[in-house]
C-alpha positions in Angstrom: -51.7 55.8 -18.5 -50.6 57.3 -15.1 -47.0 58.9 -15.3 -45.2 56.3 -13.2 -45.9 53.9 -16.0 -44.8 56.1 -18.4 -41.6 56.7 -16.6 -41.0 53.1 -16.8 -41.7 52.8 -20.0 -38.4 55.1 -21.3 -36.1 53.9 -18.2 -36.7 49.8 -18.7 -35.2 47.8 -21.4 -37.3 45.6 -23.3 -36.8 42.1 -21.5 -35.3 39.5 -23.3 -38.1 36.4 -23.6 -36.8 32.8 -24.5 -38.6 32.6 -28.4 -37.6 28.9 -28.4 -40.4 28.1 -25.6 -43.0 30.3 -27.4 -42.0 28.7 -30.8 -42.6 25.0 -28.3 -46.2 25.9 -27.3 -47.0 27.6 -30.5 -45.8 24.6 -32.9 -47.6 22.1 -30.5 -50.7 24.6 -30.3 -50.7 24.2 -34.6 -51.2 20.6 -34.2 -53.8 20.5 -32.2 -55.8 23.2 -33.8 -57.7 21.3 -35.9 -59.2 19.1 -33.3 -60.8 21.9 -31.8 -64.8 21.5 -31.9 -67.2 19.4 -32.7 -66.0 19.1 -37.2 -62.2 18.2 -36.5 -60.1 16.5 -38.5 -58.2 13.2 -38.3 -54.0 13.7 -36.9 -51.6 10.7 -37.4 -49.0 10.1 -35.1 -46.7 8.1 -36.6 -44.3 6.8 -34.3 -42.1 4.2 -36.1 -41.7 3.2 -39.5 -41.5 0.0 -41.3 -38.5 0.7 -43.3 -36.5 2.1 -40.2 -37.7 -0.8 -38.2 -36.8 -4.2 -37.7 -33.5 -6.3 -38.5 -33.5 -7.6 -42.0 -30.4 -9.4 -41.4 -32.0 -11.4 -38.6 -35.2 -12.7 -40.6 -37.3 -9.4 -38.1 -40.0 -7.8 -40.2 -40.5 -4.2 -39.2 -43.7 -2.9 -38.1 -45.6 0.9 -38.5 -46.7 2.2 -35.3 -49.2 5.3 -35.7 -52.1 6.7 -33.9 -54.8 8.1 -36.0 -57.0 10.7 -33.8 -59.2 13.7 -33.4 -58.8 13.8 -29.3 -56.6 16.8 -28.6 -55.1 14.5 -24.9 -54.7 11.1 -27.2 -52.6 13.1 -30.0 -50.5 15.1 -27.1 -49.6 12.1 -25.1 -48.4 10.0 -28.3 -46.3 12.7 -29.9 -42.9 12.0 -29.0 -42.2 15.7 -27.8 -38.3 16.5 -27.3 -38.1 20.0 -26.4 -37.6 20.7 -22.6 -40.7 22.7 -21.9 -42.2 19.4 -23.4 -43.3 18.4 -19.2 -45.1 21.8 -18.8 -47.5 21.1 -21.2 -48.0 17.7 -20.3 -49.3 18.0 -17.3 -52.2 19.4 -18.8 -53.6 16.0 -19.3 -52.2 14.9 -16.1 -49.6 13.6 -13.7 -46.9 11.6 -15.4 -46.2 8.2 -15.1 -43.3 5.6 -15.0 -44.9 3.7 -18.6 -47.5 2.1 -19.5 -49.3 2.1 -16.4 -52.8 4.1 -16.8 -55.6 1.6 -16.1 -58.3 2.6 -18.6 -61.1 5.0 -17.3 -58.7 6.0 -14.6 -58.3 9.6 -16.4 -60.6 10.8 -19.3 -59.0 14.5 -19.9 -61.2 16.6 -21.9 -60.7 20.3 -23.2 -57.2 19.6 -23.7 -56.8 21.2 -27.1 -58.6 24.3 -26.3 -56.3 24.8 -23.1 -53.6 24.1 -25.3 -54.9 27.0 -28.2 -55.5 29.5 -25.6 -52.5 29.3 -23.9 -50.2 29.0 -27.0 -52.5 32.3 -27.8 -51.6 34.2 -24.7 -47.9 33.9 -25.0 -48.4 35.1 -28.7 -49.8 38.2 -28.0 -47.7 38.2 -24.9 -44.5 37.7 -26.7 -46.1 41.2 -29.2 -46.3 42.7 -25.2 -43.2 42.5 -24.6 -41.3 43.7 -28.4 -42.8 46.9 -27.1 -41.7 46.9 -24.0 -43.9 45.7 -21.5 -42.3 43.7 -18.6 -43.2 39.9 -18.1 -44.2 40.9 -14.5 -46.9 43.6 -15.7 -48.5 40.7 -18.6 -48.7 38.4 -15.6 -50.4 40.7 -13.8 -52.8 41.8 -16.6 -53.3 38.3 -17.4 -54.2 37.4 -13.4 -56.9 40.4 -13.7 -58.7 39.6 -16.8 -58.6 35.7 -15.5 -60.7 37.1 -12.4 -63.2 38.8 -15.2 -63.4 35.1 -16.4 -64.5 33.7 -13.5 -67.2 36.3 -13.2 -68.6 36.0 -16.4 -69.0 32.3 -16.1 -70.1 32.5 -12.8 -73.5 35.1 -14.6 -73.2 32.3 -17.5 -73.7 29.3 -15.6 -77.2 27.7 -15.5 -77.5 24.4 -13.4 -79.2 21.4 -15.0 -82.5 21.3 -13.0 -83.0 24.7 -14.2 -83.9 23.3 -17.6 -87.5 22.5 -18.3 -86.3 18.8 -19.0 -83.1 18.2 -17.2 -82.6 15.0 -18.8 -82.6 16.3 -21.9 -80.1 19.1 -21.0 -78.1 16.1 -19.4 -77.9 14.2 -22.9 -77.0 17.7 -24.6 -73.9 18.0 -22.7 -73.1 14.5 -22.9 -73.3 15.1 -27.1 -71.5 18.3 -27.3 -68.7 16.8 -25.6 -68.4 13.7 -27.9 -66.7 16.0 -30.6 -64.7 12.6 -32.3 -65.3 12.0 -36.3 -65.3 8.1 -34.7 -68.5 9.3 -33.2 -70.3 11.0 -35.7 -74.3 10.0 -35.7 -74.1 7.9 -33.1 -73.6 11.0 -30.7 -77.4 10.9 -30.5 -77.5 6.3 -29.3 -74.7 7.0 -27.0 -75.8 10.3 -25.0 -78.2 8.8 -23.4 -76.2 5.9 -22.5 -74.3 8.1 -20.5 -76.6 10.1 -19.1 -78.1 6.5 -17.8 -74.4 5.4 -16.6 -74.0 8.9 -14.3 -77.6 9.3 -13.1 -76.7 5.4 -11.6 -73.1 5.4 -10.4 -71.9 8.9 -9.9 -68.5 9.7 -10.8 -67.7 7.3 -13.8 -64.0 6.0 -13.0 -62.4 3.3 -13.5 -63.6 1.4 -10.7 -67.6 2.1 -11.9 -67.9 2.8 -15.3 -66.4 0.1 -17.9 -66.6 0.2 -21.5 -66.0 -3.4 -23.4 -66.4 -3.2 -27.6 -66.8 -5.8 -29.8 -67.0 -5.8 -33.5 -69.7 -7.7 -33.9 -73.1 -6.4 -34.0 -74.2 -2.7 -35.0 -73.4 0.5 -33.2 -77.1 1.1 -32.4 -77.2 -1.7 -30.7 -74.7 -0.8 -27.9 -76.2 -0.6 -24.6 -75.5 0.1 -20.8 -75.1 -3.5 -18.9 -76.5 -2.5 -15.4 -73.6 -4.7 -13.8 -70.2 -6.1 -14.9 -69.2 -7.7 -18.3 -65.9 -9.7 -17.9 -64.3 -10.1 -21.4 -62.4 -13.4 -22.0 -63.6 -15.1 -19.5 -65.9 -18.1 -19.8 -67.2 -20.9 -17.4 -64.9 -22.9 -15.3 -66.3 -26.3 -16.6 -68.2 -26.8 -20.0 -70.7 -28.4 -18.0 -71.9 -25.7 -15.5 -74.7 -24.0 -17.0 -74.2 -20.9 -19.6 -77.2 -18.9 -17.7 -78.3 -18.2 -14.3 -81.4 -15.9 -13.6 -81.8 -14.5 -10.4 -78.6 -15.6 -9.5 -76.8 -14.8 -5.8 -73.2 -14.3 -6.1 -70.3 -15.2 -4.1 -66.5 -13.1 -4.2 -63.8 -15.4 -3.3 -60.9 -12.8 -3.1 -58.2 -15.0 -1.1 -56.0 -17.6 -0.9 -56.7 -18.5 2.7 -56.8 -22.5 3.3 -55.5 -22.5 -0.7 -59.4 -21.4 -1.6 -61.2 -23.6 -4.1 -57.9 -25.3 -5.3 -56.0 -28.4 -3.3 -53.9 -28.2 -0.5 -50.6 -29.8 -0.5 -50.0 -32.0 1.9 -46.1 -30.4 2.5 -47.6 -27.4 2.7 -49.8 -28.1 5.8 -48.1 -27.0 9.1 -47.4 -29.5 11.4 -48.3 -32.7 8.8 -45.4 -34.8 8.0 -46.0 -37.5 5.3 -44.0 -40.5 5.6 -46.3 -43.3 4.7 -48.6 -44.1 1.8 -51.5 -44.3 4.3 -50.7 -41.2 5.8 -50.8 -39.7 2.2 -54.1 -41.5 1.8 -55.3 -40.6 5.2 -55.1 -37.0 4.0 -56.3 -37.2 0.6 -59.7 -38.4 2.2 -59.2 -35.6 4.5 -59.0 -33.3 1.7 -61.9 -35.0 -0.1 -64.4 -34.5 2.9 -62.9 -31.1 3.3 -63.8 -30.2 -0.6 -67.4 -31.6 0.3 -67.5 -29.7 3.0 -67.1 -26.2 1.3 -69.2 -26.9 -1.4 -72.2 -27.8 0.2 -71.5 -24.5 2.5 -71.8 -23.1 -1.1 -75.3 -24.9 -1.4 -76.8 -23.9 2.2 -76.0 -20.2 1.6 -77.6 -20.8 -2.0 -75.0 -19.6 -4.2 -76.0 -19.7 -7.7 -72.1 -18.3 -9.0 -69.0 -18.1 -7.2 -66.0 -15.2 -8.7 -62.9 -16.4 -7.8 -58.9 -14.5 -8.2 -57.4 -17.7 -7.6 -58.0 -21.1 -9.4 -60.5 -24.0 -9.1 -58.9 -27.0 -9.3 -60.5 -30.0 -11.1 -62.3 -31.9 -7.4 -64.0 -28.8 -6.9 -65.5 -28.2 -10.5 -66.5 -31.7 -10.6 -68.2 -30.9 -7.1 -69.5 -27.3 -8.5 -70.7 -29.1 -11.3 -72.8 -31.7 -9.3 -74.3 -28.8 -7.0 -74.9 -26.4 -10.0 -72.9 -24.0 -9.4 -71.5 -21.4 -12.1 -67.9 -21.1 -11.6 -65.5 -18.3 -12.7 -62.1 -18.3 -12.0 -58.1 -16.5 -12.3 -60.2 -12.8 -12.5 -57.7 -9.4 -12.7 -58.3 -7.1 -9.4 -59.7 -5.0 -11.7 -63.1 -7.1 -13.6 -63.5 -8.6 -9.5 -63.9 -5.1 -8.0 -66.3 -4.4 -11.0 -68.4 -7.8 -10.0 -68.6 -7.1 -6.3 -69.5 -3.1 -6.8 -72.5 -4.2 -9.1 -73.8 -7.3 -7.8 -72.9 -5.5 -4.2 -71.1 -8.4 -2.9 -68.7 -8.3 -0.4 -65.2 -10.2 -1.2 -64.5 -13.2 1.6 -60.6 -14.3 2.0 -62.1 -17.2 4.4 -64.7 -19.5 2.7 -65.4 -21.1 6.2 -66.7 -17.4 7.1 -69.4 -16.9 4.3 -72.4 -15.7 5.1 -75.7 -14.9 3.1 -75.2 -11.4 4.1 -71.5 -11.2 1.9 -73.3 -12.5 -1.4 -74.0 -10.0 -4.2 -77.1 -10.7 -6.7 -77.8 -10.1 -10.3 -80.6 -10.6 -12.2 -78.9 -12.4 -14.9 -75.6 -14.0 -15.2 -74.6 -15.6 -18.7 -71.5 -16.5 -20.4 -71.9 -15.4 -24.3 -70.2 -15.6 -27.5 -69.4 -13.2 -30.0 -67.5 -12.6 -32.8 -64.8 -15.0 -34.1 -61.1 -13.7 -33.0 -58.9 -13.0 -35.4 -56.9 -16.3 -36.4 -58.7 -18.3 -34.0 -61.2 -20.6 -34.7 -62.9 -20.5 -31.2 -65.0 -17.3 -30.9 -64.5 -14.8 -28.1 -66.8 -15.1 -25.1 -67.4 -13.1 -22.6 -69.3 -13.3 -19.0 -72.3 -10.9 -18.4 -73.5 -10.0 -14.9 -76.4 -8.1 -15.8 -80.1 -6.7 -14.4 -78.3 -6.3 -10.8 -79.9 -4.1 -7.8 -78.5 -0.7 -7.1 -75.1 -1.5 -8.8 -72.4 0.7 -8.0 -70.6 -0.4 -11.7 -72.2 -0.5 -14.7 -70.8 -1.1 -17.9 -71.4 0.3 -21.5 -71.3 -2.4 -24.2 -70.2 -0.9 -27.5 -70.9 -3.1 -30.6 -69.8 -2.9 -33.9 -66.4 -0.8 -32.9 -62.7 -2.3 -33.0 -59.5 -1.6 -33.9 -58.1 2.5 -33.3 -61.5 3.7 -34.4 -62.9 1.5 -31.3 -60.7 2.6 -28.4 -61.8 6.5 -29.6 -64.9 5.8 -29.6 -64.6 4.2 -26.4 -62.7 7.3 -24.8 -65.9 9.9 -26.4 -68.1 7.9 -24.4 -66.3 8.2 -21.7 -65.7 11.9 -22.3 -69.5 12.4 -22.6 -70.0 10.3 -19.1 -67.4 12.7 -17.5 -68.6 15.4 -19.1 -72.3 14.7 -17.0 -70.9 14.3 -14.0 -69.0 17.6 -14.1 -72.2 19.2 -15.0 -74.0 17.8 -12.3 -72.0 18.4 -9.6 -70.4 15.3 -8.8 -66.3 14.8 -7.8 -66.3 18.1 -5.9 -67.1 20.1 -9.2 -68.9 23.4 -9.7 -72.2 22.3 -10.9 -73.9 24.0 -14.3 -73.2 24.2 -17.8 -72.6 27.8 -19.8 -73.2 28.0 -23.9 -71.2 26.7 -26.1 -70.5 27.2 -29.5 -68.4 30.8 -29.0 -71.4 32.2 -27.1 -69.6 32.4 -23.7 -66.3 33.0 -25.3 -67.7 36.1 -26.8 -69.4 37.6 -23.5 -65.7 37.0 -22.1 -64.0 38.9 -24.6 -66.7 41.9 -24.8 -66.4 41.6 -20.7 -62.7 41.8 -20.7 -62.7 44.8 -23.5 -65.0 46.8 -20.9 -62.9 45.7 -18.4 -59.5 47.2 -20.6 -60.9 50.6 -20.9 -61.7 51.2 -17.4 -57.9 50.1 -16.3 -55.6 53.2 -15.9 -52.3 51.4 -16.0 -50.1 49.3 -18.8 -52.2 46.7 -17.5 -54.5 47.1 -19.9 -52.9 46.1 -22.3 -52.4 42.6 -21.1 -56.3 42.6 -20.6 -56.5 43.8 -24.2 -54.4 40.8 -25.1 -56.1 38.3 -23.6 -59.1 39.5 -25.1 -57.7 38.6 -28.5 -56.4 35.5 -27.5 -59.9 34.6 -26.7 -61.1 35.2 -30.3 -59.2 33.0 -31.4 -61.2 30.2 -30.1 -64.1 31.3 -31.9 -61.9 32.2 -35.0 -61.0 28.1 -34.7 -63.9 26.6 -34.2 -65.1 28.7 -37.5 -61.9 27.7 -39.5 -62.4 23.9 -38.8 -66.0 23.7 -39.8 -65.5 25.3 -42.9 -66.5 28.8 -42.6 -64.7 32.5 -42.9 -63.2 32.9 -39.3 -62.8 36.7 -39.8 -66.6 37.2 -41.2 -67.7 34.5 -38.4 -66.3 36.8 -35.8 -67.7 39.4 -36.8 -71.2 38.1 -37.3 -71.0 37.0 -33.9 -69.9 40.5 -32.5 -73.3 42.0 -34.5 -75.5 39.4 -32.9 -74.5 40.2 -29.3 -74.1 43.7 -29.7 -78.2 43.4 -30.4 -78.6 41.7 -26.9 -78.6 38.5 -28.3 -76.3 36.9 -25.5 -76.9 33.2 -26.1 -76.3 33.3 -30.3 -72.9 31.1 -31.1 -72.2 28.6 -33.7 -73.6 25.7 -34.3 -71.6 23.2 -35.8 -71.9 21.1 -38.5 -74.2 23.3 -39.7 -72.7 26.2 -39.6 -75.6 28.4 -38.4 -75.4 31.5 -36.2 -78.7 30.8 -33.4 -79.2 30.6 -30.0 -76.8 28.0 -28.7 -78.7 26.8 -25.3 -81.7 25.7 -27.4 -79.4 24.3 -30.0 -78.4 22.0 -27.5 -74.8 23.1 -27.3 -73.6 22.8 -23.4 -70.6 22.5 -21.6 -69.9 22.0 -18.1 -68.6 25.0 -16.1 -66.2 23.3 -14.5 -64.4 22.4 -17.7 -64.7 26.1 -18.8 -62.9 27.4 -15.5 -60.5 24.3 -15.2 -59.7 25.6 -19.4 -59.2 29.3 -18.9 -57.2 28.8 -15.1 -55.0 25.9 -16.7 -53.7 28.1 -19.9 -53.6 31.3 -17.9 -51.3 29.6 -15.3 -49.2 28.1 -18.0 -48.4 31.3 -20.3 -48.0 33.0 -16.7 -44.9 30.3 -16.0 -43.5 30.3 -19.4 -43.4 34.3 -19.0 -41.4 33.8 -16.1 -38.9 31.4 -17.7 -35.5 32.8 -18.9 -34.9 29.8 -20.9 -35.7 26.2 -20.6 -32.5 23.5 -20.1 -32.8 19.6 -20.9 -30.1 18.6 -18.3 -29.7 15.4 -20.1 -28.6 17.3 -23.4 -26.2 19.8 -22.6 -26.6 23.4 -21.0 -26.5 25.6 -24.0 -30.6 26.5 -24.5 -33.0 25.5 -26.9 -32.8 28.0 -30.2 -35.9 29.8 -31.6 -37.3 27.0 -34.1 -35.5 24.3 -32.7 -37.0 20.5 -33.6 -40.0 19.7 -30.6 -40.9 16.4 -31.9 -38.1 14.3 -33.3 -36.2 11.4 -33.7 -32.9 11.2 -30.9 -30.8 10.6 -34.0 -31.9 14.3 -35.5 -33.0 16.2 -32.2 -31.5 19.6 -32.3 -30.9 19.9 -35.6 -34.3 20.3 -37.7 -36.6 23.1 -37.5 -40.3 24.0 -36.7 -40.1 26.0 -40.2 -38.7 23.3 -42.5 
């Protein structure tokens, strides 16, 4: 070290660091540790209890309300976290929002845990840093340097998809290794491709072009990719239209303009007065003619199915009926953006202005039932718009999944469509995919060693640090699938110190071989998005003095202090306990 630093190091007092917000990250980091990697295990959430819910007195049963998961952004969004530096961590998986309003698909988060590990890694060996004296300022900086080595190591890692001998295949691999779920478990293999099919057709998956519906009837292998919309709990207008239309042209009646397909009120017609019983008659034949009128409009442009948000009143299903016209009507926003983005129509708020160039086709419309709901006796049906051209929404049909173990499997499928889009470029991201299975963590940490030795200044230290912090990735991934993390590690070390760059572990085997031909890939994107995400965090919580919920008082959080808890106990249990 030069002899400025070494000044500094007698002359500066050892900085005081806020333990309670280490002891936050840390406790948080322990509960998502197991869910790192492709063998986690299982965390429940429990959020309320039956015998602290409910009103005996008043007749009210209480309920349980629990989560049971393996993704690290499900279990970190349902944990009712109460410490102040609770929002930091947060917005790993994303902006907040005022309750309950995420529309499904809208954000699939992946990588959370391991941003979550590695940063609650970096302030640990930070917080060693600075009981000997190192200032917060100079583990920032150490930390910004070795996150620059990071970047160029993943930048020599990265190998875009087309670059494989089968790109497809590569495709599929990523979209496996980043369904990590036990929901998942051999089905990994059905559902890759599945969304490999859903990217290479739409893009981005969001919620606007990639739906997921499950139903628990059927078998898993039997799921499928609908190339089109499927609109669950909906049905035909009238039992009489027919259940299936091939080659069908659609029209998207979006409006309310002229009251749509439903019956205008005389009051509510501007300028008509009715004060006579053949005025009202006068204008019920006017309505009549006027019902006619629009559905044979429907006829000449040769619409086989017409989507409706509004109603259809009964005249105009008898009429729809007559022409043979499939009608669906009262669709969300949501399932009518899906039908006009993969049959390609174009939504009409004036009926009178339809032309054949606004109408959307698909190969196969048909309404079908499936399994029997629960306590009903009618079974659940659902409205398939399938076989269409081009579709800009397709829609992955997972059978034999419900309940908890369902909507998991449900966000792994969309982890693994995500995933291939990252990989491939798509939604402004760094194209390519680098090893998993430790292998690139392992050419980061050697990289960031070298890196330490050649630095002249405290600095070092922090690259040292981070070094460490990124073993214990690979020291996780070991742990949860069963093996010796400290012989794992070391097995690992041997392997690349003998120029074998690519070996990592596969898991659930538990092998030590080449990772890329194991089929072990992750985006790059991710990778970077991971590393930049926890560096930035431990970077802000070094910076923090002390963290204040201005809603509970002023005096700060104490080391061990409760971070999940009850209102009724907050502040008074410990992390330890």
């Amino acid at each position: 070290m030069g002899g400025r630093d070494a000044r500094r190091s007698r002359s500066e007092p050892a900085p005081r660091f806020p333990q309670a917000n280490i002891t936050a990250v840390g406790a948080i980091a322990e509960i998502l540790r197991t869910t790192l990697g492709p063998t986690p295990q299982d965390t429940l959430v429990l959020s309320q209890l039956e015998t602290r819910s409910g009103d005996a007195d008043r007749g009210i049963p209480g309920t349980d309300e629990y989560v049971v998961a393996s993704d690290g952004a499900t279990i970190l969004e349902e944990l009712p976290l109460e410490h102040p530096i609770a929002p930091v961590l947060l917005r790993v998986v994303g902006p907040e929002r005022p309750g309950d309003t995420d529309v499904e698909g809208e954000r699939v988060p992946d990588g959370i845990t391991t941003t979550v590990v590695l940063g609650a890694a970096l302030l640990d060996e930070a917080a060693t840093l600075l009981e000997k004296g190192l200032h917060p300022t100079t583990v920032s900086m150490g930390y910004e340097t070795a996150l620059g080595v990071v970047a160029d190591v993943l930048d020599d890692a990265t190998r875009s998809l087309s670059a494989f001998p089968d790109s497809t295949a590569a495709a599929s691999a990523v979209a496996r290794t980043a369904m990590t779920g036990n929901d998942v478990g051999a089905f990994a293999d059905d559902w890759a491709p599945l969304a490999v099919d859903a990217v290479e057709t739409v893009g981005t998956p969001d919620e606007t072009t990639f739906a997921v519906r499950r139903f628990s009837n059927g078998r898993i292998d039997e799921s499928r990719l609908v190339r089109g919309a499927v609109l669950d709990r909906y049905s035909r207008a009238h039992p009489e239209m027919e259940r299936e239309k091939r080659d069908a042209t659609v029209l998207a009646l979006g409006g309310q303009d002229n009251r749509g397909l439903q019956i205008r009120e005389p009051e509510s017609m501007a300028g008509v007065r009715v004060d006579s019983v053949a005025t009202e008659a006068a204008l019920g034949d006017a309505e009549h003619a006027r019902r006619r009128e629009v559905v044979d409009h429907l006829v000449e442009l040769g619409v086989d199915v017409v989507v409706t948000r509004s109603g259809i009143d009964r005249h105009y299903l008898r009429l729809l009926v007559d022409a043979g016209v499939l009608g669906v009507r009262g669709v969300t926003s949501l399932d009518f953006s899906h039908v006009c983005r993969g049959t390609g129509a174009t939504a009409i708020i004036k009926l009178d202005d339809a032309t054949a160039a606004d109408l959307g086709h698909a190969g196969v419309v048909e309404e079908q039932r499936i399994g029997r709901r629960k306590h009903r006796r009618k079974r659940r049906r659902i409205l398939v718009f399938d076989e269409c051209d081009a579709p800009e929404t397709v829609t992955a049909v997972l059978t034999g999944v419900s309940g908890q173990p369902g909507d998991q499997m449900a966000r792994q499928v969309r982890k693994a469509a995500a995933a291939v889009a990252a990989a491939r470029g798509f939604g402004r991201r760094r194209p390519g995919v680098v090893p998993g299975g430790g292998t690139t963590e392992l050419r980061i940490a050697r990289a960031l060693r070298t890196t330490a030795r050649s630095t002249d200044t405290r600095e070092q230290l922090a690259i040292e640090a981070y070094a460490d912090a990124v073993d214990r990735i690979v020291t996780t991934l070991a742990r949860n699938g069963g093996r010796d993390p400290v012989t794992t590690l070391a097995d690992l070390r041997a392997a690349h110190e003998t120029d074998s760059e690519r070996a990592g572990l596969v898991l659930p085997d538990g092998t030590i071989e080449d990772t890329v031909d194991a089929g072990v890939l992750d985006p790059v994107a991710y990778r970077r998005e991971q590393y930049v995400c926890a560096t930035e965090v431990s970077q802000l919580l070094l910076t923090i003095d002390d963290a204040i919920d201005a809603e509970r008082g002023e005096e700060g959080a104490s080391p061990g202090e409760a971070l999940y808890d009850t209102p009724g106990s907050r502040r008074t249990d410990s992390t330890d306990g």
